[in-house]
C-alpha positions, 0 to 999 in steps of 0.5 A, a space after each residue: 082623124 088622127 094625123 098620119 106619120 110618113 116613115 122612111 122606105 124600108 122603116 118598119 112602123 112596129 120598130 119604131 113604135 118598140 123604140 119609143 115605148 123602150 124609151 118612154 120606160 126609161 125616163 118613166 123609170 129613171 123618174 121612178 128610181 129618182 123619187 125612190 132615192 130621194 125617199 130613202 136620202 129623206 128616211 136617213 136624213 130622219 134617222 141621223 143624228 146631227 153630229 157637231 164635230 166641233 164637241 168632242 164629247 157629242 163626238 165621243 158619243 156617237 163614235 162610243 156606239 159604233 161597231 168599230 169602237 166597240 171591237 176596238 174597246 174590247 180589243 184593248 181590254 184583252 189586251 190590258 187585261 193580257 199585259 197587267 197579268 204579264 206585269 205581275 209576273 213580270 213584278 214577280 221574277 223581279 224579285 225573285 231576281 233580286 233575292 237570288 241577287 241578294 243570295 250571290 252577294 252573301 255568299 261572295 261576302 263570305 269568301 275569305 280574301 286572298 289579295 288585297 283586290 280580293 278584299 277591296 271586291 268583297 268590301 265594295 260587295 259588303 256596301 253592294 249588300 247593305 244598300 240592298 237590305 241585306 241584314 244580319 251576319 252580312 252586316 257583321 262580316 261586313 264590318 268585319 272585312 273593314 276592320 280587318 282592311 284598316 288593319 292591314 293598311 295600317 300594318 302595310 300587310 298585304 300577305 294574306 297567306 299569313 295571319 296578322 301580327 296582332 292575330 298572332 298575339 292574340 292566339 
């Protein structure tokens, strides 16, 4: 009835047979994991959106939802969030600088000059002191300090451990 099949000497029939099923499970197998594969390709295919990567705002969007984008945003948030509270108090020492600035001016503009370099500093401080929006007694001795530089150059007196002449005769 069916045909039989003449094996090598020393073959055993139960090999061979074990052979062929191991082999017809595979490819049966591999076709099996093939359709499973295209199957979910197909389900992605369906769930993907089409991205035309040549508009940027479609492009925005898509990346807009991605996890990454969203850790990245947040990222940034925190830290604009850190620097803007450093730029205050960054803004804030910046002024309290400047006043102390404005403060060290004053006091030098009050020292009392005992060489002509001396006064020629206090003058460029007065100048220093005006151009920052120092205001009241500082404008005074400010002017002060130029008349009295005008004075001496005038007089050519640039001892200062003596008063002026004209100081003299107004005593």
């Amino acid at each position: 009835m069916y045909p039989q099949i003449e094996f090598p000497e020393g073959t055993d029939p139960m090999v061979i047979a074990l052979t062929f099923i191991v082999i017809s499970l595979i490819i049966a197998g591999s076709a099996v994991i093939k359709l499973w594969l295209e199957r979910a390709d197909r389900r992605s295919e369906e769930r993907t959106e089409k991205i035309d990567l040549t508009n940027r705002e479609a492009l925005d969007h898509v990346l807009e939802n991605t996890p990454t984008m969203s850790e990245v945003k947040a990222k940034l948030d925190r830290d604009y969030h850190a620097i803007s509270e450093h730029a205050e108090r960054i803004d804030t020492l910046q002024e309290t600088v400047d006043d102390m600035y404005l403060s060290q001016l004053r006091a030098r503009l009050f020292a009392h000059p005992r060489s002509r370099v001396e006064h020629e500093e206090l003058l460029e401080v007065a100048q220093k002191y005006i151009e920052l929006g120092g205001n009241g007694l500082g404008h005074v001795r400010a002017e002060w300090l130029e008349e009295r530089y005008k004075l001496r150059l005038t007089m050519d007196n640039w001892d200062y451990t003596r008063p002026l002449e004209k100081e003299e005769d107004e005593g």
